[in-house]
N, C-alpha and C positions, 0 to 999 in steps of 0.2 A: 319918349318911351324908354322905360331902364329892365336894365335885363340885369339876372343872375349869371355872372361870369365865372369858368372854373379856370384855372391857371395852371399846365403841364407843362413843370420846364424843369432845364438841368445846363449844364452850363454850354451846351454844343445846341440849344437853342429851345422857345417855349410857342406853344399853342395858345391861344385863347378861345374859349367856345362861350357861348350863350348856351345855359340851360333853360331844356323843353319839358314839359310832358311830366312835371313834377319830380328830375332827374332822369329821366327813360330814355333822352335823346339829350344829343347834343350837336348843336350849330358851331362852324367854324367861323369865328369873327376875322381870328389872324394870324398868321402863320409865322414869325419871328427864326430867322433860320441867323446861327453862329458858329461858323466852320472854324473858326480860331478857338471855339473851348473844346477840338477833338483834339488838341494839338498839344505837345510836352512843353514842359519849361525850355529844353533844347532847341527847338523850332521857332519856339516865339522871340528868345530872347536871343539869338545865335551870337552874339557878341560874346565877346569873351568878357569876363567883372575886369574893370579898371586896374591898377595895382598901385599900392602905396607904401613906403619908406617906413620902415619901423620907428618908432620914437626912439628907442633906445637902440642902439650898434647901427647896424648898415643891412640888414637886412632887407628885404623886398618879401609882398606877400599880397595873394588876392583880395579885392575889397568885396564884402561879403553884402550880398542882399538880403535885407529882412524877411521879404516876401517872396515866393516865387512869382515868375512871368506868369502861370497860369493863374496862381490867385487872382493876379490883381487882371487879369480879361475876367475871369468870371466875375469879379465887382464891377467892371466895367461895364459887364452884360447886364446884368443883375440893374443898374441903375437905366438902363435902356428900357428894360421889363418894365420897372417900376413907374417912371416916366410914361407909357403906353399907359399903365392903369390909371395914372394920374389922370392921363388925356381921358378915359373913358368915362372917370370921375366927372370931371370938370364937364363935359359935352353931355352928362346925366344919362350916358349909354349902359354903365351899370349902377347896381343899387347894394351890392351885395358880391362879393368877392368870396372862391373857394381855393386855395393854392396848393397844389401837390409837388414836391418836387424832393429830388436826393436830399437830404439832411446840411450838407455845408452848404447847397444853393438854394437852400432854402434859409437857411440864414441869413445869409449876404440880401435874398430879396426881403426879408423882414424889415433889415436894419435902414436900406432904402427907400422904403415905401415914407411917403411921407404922413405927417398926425391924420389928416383926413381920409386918404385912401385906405391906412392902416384901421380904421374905425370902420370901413366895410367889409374886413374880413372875417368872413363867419366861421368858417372851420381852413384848418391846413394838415395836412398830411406827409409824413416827410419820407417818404418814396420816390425811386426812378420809375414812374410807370409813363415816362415820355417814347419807348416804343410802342405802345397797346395805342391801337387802331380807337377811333373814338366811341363805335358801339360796344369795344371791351374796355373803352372804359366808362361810360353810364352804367354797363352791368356788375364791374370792380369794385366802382365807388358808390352804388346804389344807394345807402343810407346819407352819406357825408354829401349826396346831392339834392336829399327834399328837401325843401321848403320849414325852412325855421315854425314852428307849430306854436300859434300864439298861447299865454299863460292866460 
């Protein structure tokens, strides 16, 4: 049996619900909790940057990260997320993918999703609406949750 899944995440962690009721309700599938994306680049990466010799004279100076430490947990997460949809792909628990989530982690889960899961997703929304309780959010998202209306 395959359900319609909506997807409410942000990079401190994501829900997944089955939608009921033509959007009106929604069922918790799985709760995905990530206490490392409440957290600063200072926190995660507490290490001090390396330091390295200038090419030219004698100088010394920090070696510089491209990314921060939180980027790259939320990519980390983000491919954790995606991975779960994959699984729900593959096991045919959904048919149909809806993703809501802040706008950067919502990228990072885009970019993740792999060609097949990425082909279930019907609409996305790029909102933090990962505090609203699930019966505010059926009522929030009420259109971007019916049922695709065949042509």
């Amino acid at each position: 049996m395959s359900d319609r899944w909506l997807v409410v995440a942000h990079r401190a962690g994501a829900r997944i619900f089955s939608i009921h009721d033509h959007g009106r309700s929604l069922r918790l599938v799985e709760d995905l909790d990530h206490p490392r994306g409440r957290l600063h680049d200072g926190a995660i990466d507490a290490d001090r940057p390396g330091r390295a010799y200038d090419s030219v004279g004698g100088g010394r100076h920090a070696m510089e990260r491209e990314e921060g430490a939180s980027e790259r947990d939320a990519a980390d997460f983000a491919r954790v997320v995606a991975a779960r949809l994959e699984q729900g792909r593959v096991e045919h628990a959904c048919d149909a993918i809806v993703l809501v989530a802040e706008p950067r982690f919502l990228g990072l889960l885009r970019a993740t999703l792999d060609r097949p899961t990425a082909a279930l997703v019907r609409a996305s929304l790029d909102k933090d609406l990962a505090h609203l309780a699930a019966t505010d959010l059926a009522a929030q998202l009420g259109e971007v949750l019916q049922p695709a209306q065949p042509h």
